[in-house]
C-alpha positions as CSV (number, residue, x, y, z in Angstrom):
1,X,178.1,198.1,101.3
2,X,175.1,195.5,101.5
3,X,172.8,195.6,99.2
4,X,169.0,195.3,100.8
5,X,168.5,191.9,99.3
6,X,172.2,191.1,100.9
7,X,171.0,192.4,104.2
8,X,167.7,190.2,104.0
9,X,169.4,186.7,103.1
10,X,172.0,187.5,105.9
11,X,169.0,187.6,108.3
12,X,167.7,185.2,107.3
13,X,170.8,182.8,108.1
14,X,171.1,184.5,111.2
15,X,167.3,183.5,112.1
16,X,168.0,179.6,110.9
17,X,170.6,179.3,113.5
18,X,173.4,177.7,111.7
19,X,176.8,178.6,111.0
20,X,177.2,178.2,106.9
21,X,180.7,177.9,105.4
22,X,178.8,178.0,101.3
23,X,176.5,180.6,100.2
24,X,172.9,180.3,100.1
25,X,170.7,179.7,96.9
26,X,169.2,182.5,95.5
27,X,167.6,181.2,92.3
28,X,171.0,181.1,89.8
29,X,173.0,178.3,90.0
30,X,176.6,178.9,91.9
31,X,177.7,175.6,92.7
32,X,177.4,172.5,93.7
33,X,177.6,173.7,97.5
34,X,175.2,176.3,97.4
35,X,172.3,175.8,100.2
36,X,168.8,175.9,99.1
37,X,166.3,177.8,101.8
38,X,163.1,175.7,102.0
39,X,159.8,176.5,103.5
40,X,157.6,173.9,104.5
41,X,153.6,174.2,103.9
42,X,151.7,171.9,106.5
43,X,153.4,169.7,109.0
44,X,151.3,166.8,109.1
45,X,152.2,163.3,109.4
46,X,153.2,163.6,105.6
47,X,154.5,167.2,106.3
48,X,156.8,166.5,109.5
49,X,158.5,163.1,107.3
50,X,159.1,165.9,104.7
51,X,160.8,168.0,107.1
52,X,163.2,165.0,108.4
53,X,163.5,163.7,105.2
54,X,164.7,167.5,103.8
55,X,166.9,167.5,107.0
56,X,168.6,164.5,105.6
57,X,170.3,166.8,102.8
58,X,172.8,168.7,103.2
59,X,172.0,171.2,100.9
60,X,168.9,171.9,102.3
61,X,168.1,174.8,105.0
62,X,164.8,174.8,106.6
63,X,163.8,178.6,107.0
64,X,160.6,179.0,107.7
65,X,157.7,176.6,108.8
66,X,154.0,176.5,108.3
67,X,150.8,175.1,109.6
68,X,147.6,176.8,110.8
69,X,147.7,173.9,114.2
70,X,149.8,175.4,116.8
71,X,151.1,172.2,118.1
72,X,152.5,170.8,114.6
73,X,154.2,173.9,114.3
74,X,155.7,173.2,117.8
75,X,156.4,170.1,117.1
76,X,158.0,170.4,113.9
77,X,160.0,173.2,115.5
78,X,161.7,171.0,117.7
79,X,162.2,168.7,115.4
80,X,164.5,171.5,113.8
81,X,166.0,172.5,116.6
82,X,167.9,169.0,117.3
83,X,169.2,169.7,114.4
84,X,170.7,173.2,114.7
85,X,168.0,174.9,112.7
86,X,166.1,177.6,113.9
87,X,163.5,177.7,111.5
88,X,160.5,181.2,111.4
89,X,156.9,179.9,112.1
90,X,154.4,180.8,109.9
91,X,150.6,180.2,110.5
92,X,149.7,182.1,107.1
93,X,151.2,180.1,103.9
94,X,150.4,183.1,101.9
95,X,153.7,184.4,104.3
96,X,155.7,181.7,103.5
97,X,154.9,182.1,99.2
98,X,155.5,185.7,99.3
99,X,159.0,185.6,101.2
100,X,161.7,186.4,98.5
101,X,164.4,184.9,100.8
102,X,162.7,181.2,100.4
103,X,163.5,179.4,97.4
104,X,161.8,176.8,97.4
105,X,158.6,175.3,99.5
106,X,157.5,171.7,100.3
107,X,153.3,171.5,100.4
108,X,152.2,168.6,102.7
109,X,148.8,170.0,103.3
110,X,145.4,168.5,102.8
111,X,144.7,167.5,98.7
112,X,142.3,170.1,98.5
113,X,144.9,173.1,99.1
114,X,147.8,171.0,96.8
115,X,146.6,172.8,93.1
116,X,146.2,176.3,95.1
117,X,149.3,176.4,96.4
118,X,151.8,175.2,94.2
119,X,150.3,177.8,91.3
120,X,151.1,180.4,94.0
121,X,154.6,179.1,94.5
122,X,155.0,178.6,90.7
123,X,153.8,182.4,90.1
124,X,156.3,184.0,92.9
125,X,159.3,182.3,91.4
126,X,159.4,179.4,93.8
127,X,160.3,175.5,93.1
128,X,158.1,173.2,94.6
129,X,158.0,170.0,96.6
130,X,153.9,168.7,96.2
131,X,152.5,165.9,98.2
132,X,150.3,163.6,96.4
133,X,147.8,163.3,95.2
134,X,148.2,166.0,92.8
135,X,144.6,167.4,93.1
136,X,141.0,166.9,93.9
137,X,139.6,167.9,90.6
138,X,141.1,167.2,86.9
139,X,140.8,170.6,85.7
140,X,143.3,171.5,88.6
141,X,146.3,169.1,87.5
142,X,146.1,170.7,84.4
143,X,146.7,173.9,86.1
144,X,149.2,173.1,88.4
145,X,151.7,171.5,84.5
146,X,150.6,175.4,83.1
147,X,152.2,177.4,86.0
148,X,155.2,175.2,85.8
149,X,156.3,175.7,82.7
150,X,154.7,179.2,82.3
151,X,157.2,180.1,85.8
152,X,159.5,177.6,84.8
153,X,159.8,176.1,87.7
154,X,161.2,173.0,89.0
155,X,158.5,170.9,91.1
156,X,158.6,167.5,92.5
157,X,155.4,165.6,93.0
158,X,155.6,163.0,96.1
159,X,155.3,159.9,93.7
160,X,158.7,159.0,95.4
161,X,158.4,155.1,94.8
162,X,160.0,156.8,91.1
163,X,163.1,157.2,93.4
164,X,163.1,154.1,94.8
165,X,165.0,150.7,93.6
166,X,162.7,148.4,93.5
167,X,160.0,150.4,91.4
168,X,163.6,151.3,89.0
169,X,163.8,147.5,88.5
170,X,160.4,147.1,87.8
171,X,160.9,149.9,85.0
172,X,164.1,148.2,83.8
173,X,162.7,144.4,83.7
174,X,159.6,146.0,81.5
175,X,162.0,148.2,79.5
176,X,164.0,145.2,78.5
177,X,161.1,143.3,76.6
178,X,161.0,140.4,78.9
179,X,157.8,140.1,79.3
180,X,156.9,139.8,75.8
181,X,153.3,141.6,74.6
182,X,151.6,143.2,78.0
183,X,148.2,143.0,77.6
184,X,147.3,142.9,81.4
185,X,148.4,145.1,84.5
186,X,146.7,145.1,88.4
187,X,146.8,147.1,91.3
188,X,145.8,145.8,94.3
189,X,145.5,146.9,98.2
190,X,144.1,144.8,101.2
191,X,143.8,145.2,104.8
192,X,141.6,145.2,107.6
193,X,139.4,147.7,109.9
194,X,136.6,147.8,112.5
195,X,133.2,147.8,111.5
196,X,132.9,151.6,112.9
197,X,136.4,152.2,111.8
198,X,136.6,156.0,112.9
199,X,133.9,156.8,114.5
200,X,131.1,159.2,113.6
201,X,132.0,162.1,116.3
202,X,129.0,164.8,116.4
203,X,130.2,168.3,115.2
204,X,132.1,170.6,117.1
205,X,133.9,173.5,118.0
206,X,137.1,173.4,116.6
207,X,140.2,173.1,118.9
208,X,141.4,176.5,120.1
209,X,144.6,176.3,118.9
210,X,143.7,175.4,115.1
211,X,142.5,177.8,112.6
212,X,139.4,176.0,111.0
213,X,138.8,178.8,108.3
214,X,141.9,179.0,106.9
215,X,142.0,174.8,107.1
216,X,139.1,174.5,104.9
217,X,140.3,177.5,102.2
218,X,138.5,176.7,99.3
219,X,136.3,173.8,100.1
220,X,133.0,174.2,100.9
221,X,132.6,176.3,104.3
222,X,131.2,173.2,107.0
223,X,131.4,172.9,110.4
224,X,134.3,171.5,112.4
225,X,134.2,168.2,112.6
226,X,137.0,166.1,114.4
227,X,137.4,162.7,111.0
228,X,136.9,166.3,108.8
229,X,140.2,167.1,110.1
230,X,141.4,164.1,111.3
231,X,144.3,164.7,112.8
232,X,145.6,162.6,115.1
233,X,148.1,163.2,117.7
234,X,149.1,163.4,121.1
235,X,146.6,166.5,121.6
236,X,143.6,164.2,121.1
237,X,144.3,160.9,122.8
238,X,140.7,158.9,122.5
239,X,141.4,159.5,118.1
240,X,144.1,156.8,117.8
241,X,147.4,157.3,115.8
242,X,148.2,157.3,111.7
243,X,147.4,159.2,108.8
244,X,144.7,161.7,109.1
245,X,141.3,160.7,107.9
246,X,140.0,164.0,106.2
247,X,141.1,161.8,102.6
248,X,138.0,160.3,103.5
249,X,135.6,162.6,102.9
250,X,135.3,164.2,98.8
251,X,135.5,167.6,99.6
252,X,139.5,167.1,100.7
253,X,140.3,163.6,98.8
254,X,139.2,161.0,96.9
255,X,139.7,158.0,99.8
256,X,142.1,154.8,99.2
257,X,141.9,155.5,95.4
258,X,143.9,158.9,95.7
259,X,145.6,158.3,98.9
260,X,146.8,154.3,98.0
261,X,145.6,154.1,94.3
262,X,147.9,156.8,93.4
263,X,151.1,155.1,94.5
264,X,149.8,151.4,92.8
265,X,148.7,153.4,89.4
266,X,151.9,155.8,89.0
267,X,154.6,152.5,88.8
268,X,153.1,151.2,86.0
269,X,152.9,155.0,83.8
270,X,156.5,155.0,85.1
271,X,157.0,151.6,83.7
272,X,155.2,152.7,80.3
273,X,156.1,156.1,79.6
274,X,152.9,158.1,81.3
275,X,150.1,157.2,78.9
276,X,146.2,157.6,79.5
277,X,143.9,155.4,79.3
278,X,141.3,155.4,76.9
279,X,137.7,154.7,78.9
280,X,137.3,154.2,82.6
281,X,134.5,152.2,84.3
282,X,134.1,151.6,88.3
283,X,131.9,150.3,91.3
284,X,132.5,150.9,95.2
285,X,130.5,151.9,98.0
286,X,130.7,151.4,101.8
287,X,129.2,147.8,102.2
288,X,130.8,146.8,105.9
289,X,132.5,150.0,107.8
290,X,129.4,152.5,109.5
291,X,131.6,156.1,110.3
292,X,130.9,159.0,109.1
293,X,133.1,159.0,106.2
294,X,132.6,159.5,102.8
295,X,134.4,157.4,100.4
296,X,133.9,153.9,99.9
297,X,135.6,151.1,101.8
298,X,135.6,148.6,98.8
299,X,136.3,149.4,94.8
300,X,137.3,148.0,91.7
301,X,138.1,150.0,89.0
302,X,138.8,149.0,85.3
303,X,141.0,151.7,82.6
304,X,141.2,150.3,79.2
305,X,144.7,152.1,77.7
306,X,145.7,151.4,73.6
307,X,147.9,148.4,74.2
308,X,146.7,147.1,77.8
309,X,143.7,146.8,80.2
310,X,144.7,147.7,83.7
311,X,142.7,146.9,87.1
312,X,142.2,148.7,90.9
313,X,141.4,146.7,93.7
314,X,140.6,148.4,96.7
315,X,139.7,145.7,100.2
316,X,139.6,147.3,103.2
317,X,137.8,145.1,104.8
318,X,139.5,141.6,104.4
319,X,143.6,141.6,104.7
320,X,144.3,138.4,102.5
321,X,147.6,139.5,100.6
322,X,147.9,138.2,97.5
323,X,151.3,136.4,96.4
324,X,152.1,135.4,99.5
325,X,152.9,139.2,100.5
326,X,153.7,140.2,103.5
327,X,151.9,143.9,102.8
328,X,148.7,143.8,101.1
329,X,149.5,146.1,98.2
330,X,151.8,145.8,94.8
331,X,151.5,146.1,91.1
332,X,151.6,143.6,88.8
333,X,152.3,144.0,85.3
334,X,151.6,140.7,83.2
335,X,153.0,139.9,79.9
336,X,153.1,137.2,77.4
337,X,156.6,136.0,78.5
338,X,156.1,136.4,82.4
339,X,155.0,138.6,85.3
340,X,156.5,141.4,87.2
341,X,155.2,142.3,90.9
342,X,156.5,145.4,92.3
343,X,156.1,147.1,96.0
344,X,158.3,148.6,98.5
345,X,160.1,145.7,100.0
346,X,160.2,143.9,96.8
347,X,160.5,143.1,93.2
348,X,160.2,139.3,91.1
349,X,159.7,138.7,87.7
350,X,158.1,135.3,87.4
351,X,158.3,133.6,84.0
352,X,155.8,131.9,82.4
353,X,154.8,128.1,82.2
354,X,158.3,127.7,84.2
355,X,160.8,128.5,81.8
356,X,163.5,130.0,83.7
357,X,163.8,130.4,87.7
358,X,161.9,133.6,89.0
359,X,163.9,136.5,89.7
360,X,163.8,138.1,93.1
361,X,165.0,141.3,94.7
362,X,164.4,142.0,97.8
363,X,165.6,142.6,101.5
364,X,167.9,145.4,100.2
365,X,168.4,148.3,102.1
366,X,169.8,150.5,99.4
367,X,167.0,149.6,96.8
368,X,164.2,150.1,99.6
369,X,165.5,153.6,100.0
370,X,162.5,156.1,98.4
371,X,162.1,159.5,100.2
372,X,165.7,161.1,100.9
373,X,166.7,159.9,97.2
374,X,163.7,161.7,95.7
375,X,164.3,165.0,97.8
376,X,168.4,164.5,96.7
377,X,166.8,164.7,93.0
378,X,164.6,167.6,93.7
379,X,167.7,169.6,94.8
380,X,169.8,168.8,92.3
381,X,167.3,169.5,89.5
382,X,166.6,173.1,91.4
383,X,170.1,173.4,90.5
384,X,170.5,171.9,87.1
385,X,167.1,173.0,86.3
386,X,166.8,169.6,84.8
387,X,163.2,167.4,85.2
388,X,163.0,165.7,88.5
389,X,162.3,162.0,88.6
390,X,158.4,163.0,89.4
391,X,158.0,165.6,87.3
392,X,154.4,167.4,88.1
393,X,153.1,166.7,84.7
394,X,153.6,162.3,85.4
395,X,151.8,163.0,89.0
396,X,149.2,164.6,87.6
397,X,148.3,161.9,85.2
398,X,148.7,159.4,87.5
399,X,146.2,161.4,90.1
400,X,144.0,162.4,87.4
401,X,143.6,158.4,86.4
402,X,142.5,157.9,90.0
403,X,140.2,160.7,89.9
404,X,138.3,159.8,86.7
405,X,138.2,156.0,88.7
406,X,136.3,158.0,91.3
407,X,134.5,160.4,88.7
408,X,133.2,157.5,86.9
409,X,132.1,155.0,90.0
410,X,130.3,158.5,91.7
411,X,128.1,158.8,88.5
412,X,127.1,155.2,87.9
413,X,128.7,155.6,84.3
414,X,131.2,154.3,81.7
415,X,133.6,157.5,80.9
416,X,135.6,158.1,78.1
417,X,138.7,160.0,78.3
418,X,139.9,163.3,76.0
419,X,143.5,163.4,76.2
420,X,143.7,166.6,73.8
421,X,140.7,168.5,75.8
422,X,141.8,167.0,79.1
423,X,138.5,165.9,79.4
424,X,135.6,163.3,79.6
425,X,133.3,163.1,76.8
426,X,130.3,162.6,78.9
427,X,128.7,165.9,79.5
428,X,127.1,165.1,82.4
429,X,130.4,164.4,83.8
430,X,131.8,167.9,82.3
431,X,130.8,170.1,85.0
432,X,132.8,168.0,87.7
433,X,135.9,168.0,86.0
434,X,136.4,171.6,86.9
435,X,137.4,172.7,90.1
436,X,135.1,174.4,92.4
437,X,136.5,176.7,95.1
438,X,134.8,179.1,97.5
439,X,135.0,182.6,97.3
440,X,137.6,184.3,97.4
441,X,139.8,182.0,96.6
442,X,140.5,181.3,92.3
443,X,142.9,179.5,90.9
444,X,144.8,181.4,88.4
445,X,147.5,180.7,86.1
C-alpha cells in the first residue's frame, strides 16, 4: 500500500506530464539517475533563461511555476510544454516554498525579494538556485550564508561566469604565478543610450493581469509605475525589449553596479580566493540620461584589499571598448610579470615589456559555455551535497562589494570595511547596512 507521501510524489509526476523510467529526488541521495523536481520563482527574462537552461538537464523536472504576471506564467508554460512538461502554476511563491513534493526552487525574481526567499526555501528544507545579485542590503547576504548552513542546504548563486571556461582560465593563469606580484585589478563596462533612455512614464494603474502588491513585498509600498516594474514584453509594445529596468531604481537594485558590477567584481574573488576589501571610496551620479530612474548612469568606484587596489568603471554613456573589445566589459587583473583580461568571449594574458607572445583563448564554443554547466553543478552538488561552484557565501561577497561601492558613493563618504562584524565602521553608514522591509514581511533565520 502507498504511503501518503508515495501517493503525493506519484501525482505530482502524473501532473508534469512525462513518462519517468528513474525515481524522483526526494532529498536522500539514490543515484546518479534520480530526477530532481524544481520550482521556479519568477519568470522574467532572467527567470524564463533559467527555465530553458534547467530544461537542458536531464535530471531536472520542472513541477511547478511561479510569477505574480499572468502572461510570464503563460509564456513560461509553453515553454514547458514543447518539452513534454506539464508544469503547476503558481501565482503565490509562498505555494511553491511550502510544497513538500518540490525539492528544489530557482528564484529569478526582482533583487529585492532574492534574501526573502531563499531563507524561506532554506528553512522548508529546500536547495536553491538564486539570481544575482545576492541582495539589496549587506545585513541580508549575511542572512541568506546563516540559513544555509543552519538548513544545510545546497544553494547556487547565478555568478555562472564561475562555470564558464574562460573565467576557469583566468583563475588557472593567476593561480600559476605568472603574473608575478598583483598589485592592480579593473573592472570596466561601456556602452551607449539615449539621452531619455527609458522614459519617465507618469504613474499608473497597474496592468490587470499583474499583482502589484505582492510585486513589491517588502519594499516600500509606491504606486505602480511602468520603469518600477519594467517589464518588457510583447504585452507592452511602445516599452522596447531587454532586461527589465526596475534595477534602476534603489528600492529593487543597486543599477549597473549590482546588475553588471557584480559579474566584473566576482572573477577576480574567484581568481583570489573571495577576500574583502579593506576601505571603499566612490563617485557617480546621472550627468547625461534624463528618465526617471534612480541610479547613476556614470561611476567609478575604488576597493583597497591587503595585497591589491581594485577599480569599477561604469560608462553608459560613451561605448568606446577598451582593448580593442568587441563588448565593452571585462576584468583585468595586472601583475608585475603581465596582464590577464577576462570576459565571455575571451581570455589573453599579455606579458610585460614583450617578453613572450601573448596568450589567447578565444572563439571556443566549449569554453564560452556558462549557464547549463553551472545548473549541471547545482544538481550534482544537490546530490553529493558537495559546495557548488557559486557557493552563496562567494555571491554574497562579491554583491555585498558592489553594495558598499553604492553605500559609500550615496553618502559622499570614504568607508571602511569590518569583515568580523560584517560591517562598515562609519556609524552613519550603520543604519543602512540593515535591511528594511515592510510590514509584515521579516527576515528570519
Amino acid at each position: 500500500m502507498e504511503t501518503p507521501n508515495e501517493v503525493t510524489r506519484r501525482n505530482v509526476l502524473a501532473s508534469a506530464g512525462a513518462v519517468f523510467t528513474t525515481a524522483l529526488f526526494t532529498g536522500n541521495v539514490k543515484g546518479a539517475n534520480d530526477r530532481v523536481a524544481v520550482g521556479y520563482i519568477g519568470l522574467g527574462a532572467m527567470g524564463s533563461g533559467n527555465v530553458g537552461y534547467g530544461m537542458q538537464v536531464p535530471e531536472i523536472v520542472p513541477v511547478a511555476l511561479c510569477d505574480v504576471y499572468q502572461p510570464a506564467l503563460e509564456r513560461n508554460e509553453a515553454a514547458c510544454k514543447k518539452k513534454g512538461f506539464q508544469p503547476k502554476l503558481v501565482k503565490d511563491f509562498r505555494e511553491v516554498i511550502a510544497d513538500k513534493s518540490i525539492d528544489a526552487v530557482c528564484i529569478s525574481t526582482p533583487d529585492h525579494w532574492h534574501a526573502y526567499m531563499t531563507v524561506e526555501a532554506c528553512k522548508a528544507g529546500k536547495d536553491v538556485y538564486v539570481e544575482k545579485p545576492a541582495c539589496v542590503y549587506v545585513e541580508e547576504g549575511q542572512k541568506m550564508v546563516a540559513a544555509a548552513r543552519k538548513y544545510s542546504r545546497i544553494v547556487q548563486a547565478g555568478t555562472m561566469q564561475r562555470s564558464g571556461g574562460y573565467f576557469l582560465k583566468a583563475k588557472e593563469l593567476v593561480k600559476s604565478g605568472i603574473l608575478g606580484d598583483v598589485t592592480f585589478l579593473h573592472a570596466f563596462q561601456s556602452g551607449s543610450t539615449g539621452k531619455h533612455r527609458f522614459g519617465s512614464p507618469e504613474d499608473s494603474a497597474p496592468p490587470s493581469d499583474l499583482d502589484w502588491e505582492m510585486w513589491l513585498g517588502p519594499a516600500p509600498e509606491v504606486s505602480f509605475n511602468l520603469n518600477r516594474w519594467g517589464v518588457r514584453d510583447a504585452a507592452h509594445p511602445n516599452f522596447g525589449a531587454g532586461f527589465p529596468t526596475f534595477r534602476y531604481f534603489w528600492d529593487y537594485g543597486g543599477g549597473a553596479m549590482t546588475d553588471w558590477g557584480v559579474h566584473l567584481i566576482d572573477p577576480m574573488h574567484q581568481c583570489f580566493d573571495d577576500v574583502m576589501p579593506l576601505s571603499i571610496s566612490a563617485q557617480g551620479d546621472k550627468f547625461y540620461v534624463d528618465d526617471n530612474a534612480q541610479t547613476p548612469d556614470t561611476m567609478l568606484a575604488t576597493f583597497r584589499y591587503e595585497k591589491f587596489l581594485m577599480s569599477y568603471e561604469s560608462r553608459t554613456c560613451n561605448p568606446l571598448p577598451m582593448f580593442g573589445l568587441g563588448q565593452g566589459a571585462a576584468t583585468t587583473i595586472h601583475g608585475t610579470e603581465g596582464t590577464i583580461l577576462v570576459n565571455r568571449s575571451r581570455c589573453m594574458f599579455i606579458p610585460a615589456n614583450n617578453k613572450t607572445e601573448p596568450q589567447t583563448f578565444e572563439n571556443d564554443r566549449e569554453m564560452a559555455q556558462m549557464n547549463v554547466p553551472h545548473w549541471k553543478n547545482w544538481i550534482a552538488c544537490i546530490k553529493s551535497r558537495e559546495k557548488p561552484t557559486s557557493e552563496i557565501e562567494t555571491c554574497v561577497r562579491s554583491s555585498t562589494v558592489c553594495l558598499l561601492g553604492n553605500l559609500a558613493m550615496r553618502h559622499k563618504t570614504f568607508l571602511n570595511w569590518d569583515e568580523k562584524a560584517w560591517t562598515v565602521k562609519e556609524d552613519a553608514v550603520k543604519p543602512y547596512i540593515k535591511a528594511r522591509y515592510r510590514k509584515p514581511w521579516k527576515l528570519e533565520v
